[in-house]
C-alpha positions as CSV (number, residue, x, y, z in Angstrom):
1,X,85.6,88.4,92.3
2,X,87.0,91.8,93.2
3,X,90.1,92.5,95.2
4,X,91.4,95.7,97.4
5,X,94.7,96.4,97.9
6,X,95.8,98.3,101.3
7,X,98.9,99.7,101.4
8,X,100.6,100.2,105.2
9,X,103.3,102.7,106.1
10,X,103.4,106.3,107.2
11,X,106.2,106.7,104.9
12,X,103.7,106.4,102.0
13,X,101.5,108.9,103.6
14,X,104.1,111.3,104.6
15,X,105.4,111.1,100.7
16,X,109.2,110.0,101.5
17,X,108.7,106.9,99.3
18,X,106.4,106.5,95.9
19,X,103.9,103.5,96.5
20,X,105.5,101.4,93.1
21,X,104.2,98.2,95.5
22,X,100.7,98.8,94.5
23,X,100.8,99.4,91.3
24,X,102.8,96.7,91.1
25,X,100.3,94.5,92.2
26,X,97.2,95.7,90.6
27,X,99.2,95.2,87.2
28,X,99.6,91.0,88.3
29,X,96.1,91.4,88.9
30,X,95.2,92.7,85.7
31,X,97.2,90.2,83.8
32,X,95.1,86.8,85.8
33,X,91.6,88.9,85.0
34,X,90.9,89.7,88.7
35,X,89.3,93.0,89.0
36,X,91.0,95.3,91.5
37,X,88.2,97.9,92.8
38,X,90.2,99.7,95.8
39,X,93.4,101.1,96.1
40,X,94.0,102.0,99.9
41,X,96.6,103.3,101.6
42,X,97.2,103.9,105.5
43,X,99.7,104.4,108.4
44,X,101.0,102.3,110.7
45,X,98.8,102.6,113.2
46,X,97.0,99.1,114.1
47,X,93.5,100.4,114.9
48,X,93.9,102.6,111.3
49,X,94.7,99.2,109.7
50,X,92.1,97.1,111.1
51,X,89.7,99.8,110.3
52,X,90.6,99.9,107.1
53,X,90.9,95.8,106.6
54,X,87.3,95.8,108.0
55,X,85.5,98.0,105.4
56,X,87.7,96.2,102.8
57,X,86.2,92.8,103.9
58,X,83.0,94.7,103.5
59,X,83.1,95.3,99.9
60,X,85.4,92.9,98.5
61,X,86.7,89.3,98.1
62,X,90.0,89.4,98.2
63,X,91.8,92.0,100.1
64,X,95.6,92.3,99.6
65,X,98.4,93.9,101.6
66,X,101.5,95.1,101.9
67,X,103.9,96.4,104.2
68,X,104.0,96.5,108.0
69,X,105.2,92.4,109.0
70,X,108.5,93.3,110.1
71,X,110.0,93.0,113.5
72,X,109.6,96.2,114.8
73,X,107.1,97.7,117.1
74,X,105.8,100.3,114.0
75,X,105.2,96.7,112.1
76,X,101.1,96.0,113.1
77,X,100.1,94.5,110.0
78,X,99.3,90.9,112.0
79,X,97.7,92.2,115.1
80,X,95.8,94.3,112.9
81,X,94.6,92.2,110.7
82,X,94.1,89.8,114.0
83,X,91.7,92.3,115.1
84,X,89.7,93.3,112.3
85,X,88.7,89.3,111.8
86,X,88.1,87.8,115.4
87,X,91.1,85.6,115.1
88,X,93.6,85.9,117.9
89,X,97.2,85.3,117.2
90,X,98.9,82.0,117.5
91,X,102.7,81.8,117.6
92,X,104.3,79.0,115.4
93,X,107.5,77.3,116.3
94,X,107.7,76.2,113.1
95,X,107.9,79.5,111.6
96,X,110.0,80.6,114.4
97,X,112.6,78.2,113.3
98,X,112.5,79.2,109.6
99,X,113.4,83.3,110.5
100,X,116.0,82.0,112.4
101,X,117.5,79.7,109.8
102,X,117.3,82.0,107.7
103,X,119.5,84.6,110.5
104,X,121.8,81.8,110.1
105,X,122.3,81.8,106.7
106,X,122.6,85.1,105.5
107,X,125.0,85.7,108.8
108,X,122.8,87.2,111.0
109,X,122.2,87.9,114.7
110,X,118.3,87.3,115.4
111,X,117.1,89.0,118.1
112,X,114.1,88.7,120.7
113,X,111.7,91.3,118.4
114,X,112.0,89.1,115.3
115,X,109.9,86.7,117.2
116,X,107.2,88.4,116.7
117,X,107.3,87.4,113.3
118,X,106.3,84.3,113.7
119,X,103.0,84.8,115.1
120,X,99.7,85.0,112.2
121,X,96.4,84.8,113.6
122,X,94.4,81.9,113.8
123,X,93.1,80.0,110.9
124,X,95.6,81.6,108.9
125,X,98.0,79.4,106.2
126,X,101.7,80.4,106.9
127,X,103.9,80.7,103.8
128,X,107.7,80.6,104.2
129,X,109.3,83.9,102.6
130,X,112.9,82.7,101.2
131,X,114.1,85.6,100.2
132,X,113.3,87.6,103.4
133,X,112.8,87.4,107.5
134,X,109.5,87.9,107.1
135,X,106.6,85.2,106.6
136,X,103.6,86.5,104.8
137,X,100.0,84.5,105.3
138,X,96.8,83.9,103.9
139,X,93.5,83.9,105.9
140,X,89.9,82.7,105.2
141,X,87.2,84.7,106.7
142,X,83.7,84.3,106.3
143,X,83.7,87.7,104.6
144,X,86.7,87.1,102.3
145,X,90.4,86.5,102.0
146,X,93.2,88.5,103.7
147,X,96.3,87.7,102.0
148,X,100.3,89.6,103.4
149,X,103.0,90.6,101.5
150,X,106.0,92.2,102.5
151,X,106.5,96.0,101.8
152,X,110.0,95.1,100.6
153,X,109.6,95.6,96.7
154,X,112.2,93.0,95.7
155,X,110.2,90.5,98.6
156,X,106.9,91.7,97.6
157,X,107.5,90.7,93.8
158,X,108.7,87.4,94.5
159,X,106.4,86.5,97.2
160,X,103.8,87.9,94.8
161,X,104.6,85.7,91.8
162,X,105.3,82.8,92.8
163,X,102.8,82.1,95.8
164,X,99.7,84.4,95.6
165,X,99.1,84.3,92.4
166,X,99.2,81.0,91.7
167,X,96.9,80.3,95.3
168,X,94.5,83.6,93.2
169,X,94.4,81.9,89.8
170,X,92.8,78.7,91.6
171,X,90.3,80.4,93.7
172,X,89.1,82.9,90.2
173,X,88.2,79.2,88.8
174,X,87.7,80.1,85.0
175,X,90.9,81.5,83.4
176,X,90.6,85.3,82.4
177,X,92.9,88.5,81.6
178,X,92.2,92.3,81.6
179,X,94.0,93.8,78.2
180,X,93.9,97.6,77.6
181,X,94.3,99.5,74.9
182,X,95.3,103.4,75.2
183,X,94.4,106.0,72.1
184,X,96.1,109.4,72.3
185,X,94.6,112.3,70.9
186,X,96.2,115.9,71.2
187,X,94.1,119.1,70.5
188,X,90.7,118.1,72.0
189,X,89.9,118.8,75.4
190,X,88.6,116.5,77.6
191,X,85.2,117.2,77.4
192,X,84.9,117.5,73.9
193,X,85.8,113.6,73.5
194,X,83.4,112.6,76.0
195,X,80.6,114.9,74.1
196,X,81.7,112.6,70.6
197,X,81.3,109.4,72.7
198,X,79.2,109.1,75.6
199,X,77.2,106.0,74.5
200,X,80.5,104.6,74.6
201,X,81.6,105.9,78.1
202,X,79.0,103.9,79.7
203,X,80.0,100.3,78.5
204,X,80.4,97.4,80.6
205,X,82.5,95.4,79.0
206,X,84.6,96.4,77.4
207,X,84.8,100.1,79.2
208,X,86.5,103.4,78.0
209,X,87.7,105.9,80.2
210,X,89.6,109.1,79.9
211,X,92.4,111.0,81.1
212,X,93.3,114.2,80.8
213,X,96.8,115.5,80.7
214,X,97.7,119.2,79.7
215,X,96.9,120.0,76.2
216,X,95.9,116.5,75.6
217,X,93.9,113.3,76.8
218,X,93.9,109.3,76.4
219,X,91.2,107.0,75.5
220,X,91.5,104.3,77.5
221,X,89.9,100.5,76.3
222,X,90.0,98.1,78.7
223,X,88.5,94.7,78.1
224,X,88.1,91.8,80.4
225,X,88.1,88.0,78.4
226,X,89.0,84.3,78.5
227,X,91.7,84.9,76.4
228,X,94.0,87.4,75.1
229,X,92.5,87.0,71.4
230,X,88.8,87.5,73.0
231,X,89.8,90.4,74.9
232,X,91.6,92.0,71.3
233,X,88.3,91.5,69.5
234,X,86.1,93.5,72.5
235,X,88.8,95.9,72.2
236,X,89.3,95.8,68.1
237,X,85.1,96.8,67.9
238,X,85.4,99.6,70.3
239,X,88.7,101.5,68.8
240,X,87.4,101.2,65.3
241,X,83.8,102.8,66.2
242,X,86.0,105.3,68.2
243,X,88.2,106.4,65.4
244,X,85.5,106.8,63.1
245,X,83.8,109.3,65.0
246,X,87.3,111.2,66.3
247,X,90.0,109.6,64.0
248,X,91.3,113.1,63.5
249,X,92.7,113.5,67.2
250,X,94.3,110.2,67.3
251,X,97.7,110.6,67.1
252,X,99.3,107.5,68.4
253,X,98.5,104.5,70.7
254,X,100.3,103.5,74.0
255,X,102.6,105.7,75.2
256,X,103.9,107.3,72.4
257,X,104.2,111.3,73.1
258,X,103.1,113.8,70.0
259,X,106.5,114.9,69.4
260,X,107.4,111.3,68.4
261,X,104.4,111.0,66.0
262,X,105.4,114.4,64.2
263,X,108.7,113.2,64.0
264,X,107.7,109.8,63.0
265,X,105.8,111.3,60.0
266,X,108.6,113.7,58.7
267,X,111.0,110.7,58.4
268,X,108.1,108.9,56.5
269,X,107.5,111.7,54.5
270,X,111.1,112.4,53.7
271,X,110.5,116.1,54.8
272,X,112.2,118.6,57.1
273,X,110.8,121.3,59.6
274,X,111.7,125.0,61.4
275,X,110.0,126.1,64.5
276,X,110.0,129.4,66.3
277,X,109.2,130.1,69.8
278,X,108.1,132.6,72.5
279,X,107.0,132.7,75.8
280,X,107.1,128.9,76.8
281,X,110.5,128.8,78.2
282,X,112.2,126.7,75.0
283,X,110.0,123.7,75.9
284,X,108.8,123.1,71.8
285,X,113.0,123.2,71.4
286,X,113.6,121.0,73.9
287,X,110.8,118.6,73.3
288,X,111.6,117.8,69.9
289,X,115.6,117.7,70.3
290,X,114.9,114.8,73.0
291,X,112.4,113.2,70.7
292,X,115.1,113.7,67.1
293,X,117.5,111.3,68.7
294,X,114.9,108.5,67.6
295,X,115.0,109.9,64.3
296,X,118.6,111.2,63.4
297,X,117.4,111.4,59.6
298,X,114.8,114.5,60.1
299,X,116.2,118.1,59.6
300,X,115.0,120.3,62.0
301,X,115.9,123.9,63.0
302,X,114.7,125.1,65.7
303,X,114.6,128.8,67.1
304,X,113.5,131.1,69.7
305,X,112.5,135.2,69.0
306,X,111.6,137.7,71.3
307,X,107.8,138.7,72.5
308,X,105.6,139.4,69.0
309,X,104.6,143.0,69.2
310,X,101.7,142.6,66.7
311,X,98.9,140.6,67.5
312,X,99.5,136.9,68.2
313,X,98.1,134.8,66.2
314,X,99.0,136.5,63.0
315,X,102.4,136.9,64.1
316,X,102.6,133.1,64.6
317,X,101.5,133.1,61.2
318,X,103.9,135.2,59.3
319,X,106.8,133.5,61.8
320,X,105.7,129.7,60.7
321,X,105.9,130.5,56.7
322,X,108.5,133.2,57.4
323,X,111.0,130.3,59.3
324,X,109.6,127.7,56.8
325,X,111.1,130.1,53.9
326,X,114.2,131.0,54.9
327,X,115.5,127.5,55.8
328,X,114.2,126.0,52.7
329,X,112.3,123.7,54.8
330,X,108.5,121.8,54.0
331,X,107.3,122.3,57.2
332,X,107.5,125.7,59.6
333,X,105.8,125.4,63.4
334,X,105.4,128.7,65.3
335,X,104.4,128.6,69.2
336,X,103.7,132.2,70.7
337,X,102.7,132.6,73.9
338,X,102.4,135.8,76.3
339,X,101.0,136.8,79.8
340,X,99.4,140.4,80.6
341,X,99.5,140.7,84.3
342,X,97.3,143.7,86.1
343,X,96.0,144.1,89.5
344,X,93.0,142.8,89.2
345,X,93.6,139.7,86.5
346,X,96.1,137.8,84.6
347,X,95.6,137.4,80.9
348,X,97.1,135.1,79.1
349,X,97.6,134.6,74.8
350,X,98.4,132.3,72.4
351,X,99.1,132.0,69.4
352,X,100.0,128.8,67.3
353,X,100.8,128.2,63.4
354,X,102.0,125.4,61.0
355,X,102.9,126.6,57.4
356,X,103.5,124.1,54.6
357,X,103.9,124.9,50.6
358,X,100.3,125.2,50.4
359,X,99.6,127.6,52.7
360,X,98.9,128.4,57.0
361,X,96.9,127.3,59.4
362,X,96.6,128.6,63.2
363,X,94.9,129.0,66.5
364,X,94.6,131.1,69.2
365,X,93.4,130.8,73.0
366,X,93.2,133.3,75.7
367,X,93.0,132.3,79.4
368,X,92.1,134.7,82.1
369,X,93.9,132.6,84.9
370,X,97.3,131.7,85.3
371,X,98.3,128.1,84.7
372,X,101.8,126.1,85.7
373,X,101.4,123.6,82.7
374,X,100.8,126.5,80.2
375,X,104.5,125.8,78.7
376,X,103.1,122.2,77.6
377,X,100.1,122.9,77.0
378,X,100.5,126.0,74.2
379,X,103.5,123.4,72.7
380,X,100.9,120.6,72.3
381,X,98.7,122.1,70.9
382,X,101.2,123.5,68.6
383,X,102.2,120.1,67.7
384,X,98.9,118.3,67.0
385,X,98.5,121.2,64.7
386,X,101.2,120.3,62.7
387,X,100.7,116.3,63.2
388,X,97.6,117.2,61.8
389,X,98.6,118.9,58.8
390,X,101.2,116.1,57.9
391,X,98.6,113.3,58.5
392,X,96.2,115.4,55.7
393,X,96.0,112.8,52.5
394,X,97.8,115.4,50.8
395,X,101.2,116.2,52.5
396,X,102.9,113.3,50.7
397,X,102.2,114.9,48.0
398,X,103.8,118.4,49.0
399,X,107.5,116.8,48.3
């Protein structure tokens, strides 16, 4: 079965508020094995919705939203939904009684427009919302399921756990779950994974996928099984073909960032570090003095210099064993980076260089366009350089 979740509110579309409703959702989803296709998000405008509920009914079996059943006259989740099925809407006195019970208890004046609340079109199976004025409902077409939720987050939740799931479990039949598993790599572009692992990239079960971020990208394993073991052995045969071919690029799984890794190595190899910087707005300084307060038992000094009149990468160079030297550390990390502007272009170097006892190593990259995430990306790189040097068999044998 496959599922669709529509989002309704012009305040999602406008970008007042961050949609954390449906990715709430499509995580429940994930976790009973139900495989959530769309993500769809639209105003409140009730021939919009029903549109939009329509082609969703099209394509999918279960189409969930949220948002859009309250009492005022912007709230035309109902009628649209009412109008995109056939089914006209009835008004239920039992309902009507529960809103206004629950006016009663939480001290409330009802008034006329929360009786609108209590109509759902017909066919549909009414559920009582108890921590809310709103009722949400469930409807059988012969094209699939509609099911409501509130766009109230802490309503939405509750609705969503205890009632839809359990009604979704029921009608998947056969228990299932979707696991994932994410590998980091830092210092290979995007394109160069998917050139180490295409055969890969076109699995069915389990699938990979990637995502690029500046300077580095994610694997992404996702495996759908009967159980949570199952879904770890899909998973376990994938990531271990995976790190043969590009085990030199993963740094970490999850979420863990590259700065923790590094860090995460000098504690385990008892060693210390000095960096140097340039041109990328203390962003290696501040990335690594956020990350040290994991690991209060690294030495670290970090620096910044002023613009490298000789060329780049060779300056990087001399700075990394330079720094590494004068602070009597094992480790020295230099990050240069510098933008030529003319009329007619915009050239941009860098240079990067980890030193250890046993000598340097470096890149460099030249872009001829400007880019905003430049900052990250140059101090990436210059960190999965240096992870990779500490991960080499012999760096715990360097101290």
């Amino acid at each position: 079965m496959k599922a669709e979740v529509v989002s309704i509110g012009t305040e999602l579309l406008l970008g007042d508020i961050t949609d954390t409703n449906a990715t709430f959702i499509a995580q429940a989803l994930r976790n009973i094995g139900l495989d959530l296709i769309y993500r769809t998000t639209v105003g409140d405008n009730q021939d919009r919705i029903a549109a939009v509920i329509d082609a969703a009914l099209n394509r999918v079996d279960i189409v969930i939203t949220t948002g859009g059943l309250g009492p005022t006259v912007d709230d035309v989740t109902r009628e649209a939904i009412a109008q995109a099925t056939n089914a006209p809407l009835l008004f239920q006195n039992d309902l009507h009684s529960q809103i206004a019970e629950r006016f009663r208890r939480f001290g409330a004046l009802m008034t006329e427009n929360n009786r609108r609340q209590a109509y759902i079109p017909e066919g549909a199976t009414a559920i009582e919302n108890p921590v809310g004025t709103a009722p949400i409902f469930v409807l059988q077409t012969g094209r699939g399921v509609v099911m409501t939720l509130p766009g109230v987050p802490r309503e939405m939740e509750y609705l969503l756990e205890r009632e839809l799931i359990l009604r979704l479990k029921k009608m998947i039949g056969s228990p299932a779950l979707i696991k994932t598993l994410v590998l980091r790599t830092a210092g290979i572009g995007e394109s160069q994974l998917d050139a180490k692992i295409p055969d890969l990239m076109i699995l069915a079960n389990p699938t990979v996928g990637l995502a690029a971020h500046a300077g580095q990208a994610d694997i992404r394993i996702t495996a759908k099984a009967a159980s949570e073991a199952e879904a770890d052995s899909m998973i376990s045969s994938v990531d271990q073909e995976i790190r043969r071919r590009i085990g030199e690029w993963i740094y970490a799984t999850g979420t863990t960032s590259i700065e923790d890794s590094v860090l995460g190595l000098l504690c385990d190899l008892h060693a210390s570090m000095a960096t140097v910087e340039s041109g990328v707005q203390g962003v290696l300084t501040q990335r690594l003095e956020v990350a040290s307060r994991g690991f209060p038992a690294v030495t670290m000094v970090n620096e910044t210099c002023e613009e490298p009149a000789e060329n780049l990468v060779e300056a990087a160079k001399s700075a990394a064993q330079a720094r590494r030297d004068y602070h009597h550390t094992h480790y020295g990390l230099a990050s240069f980076m510098v933008m030529h502007m003319s009329e007619s272009n915009i050239e941009t170097q860098v240079g990067i260089a980890a030193a250890n006892q046993t000598g340097v190593q470096s890149l460099s990259y030249t872009w001829l366009t400007e880019r905003t995430d430049s900052h990250i990306w140059v101090t990436t790189h210059a960190l999965a350089l240096l992870w990779r040097m500490l991960h080499a068999p012999s760096s715990a044998l360097q101290h």
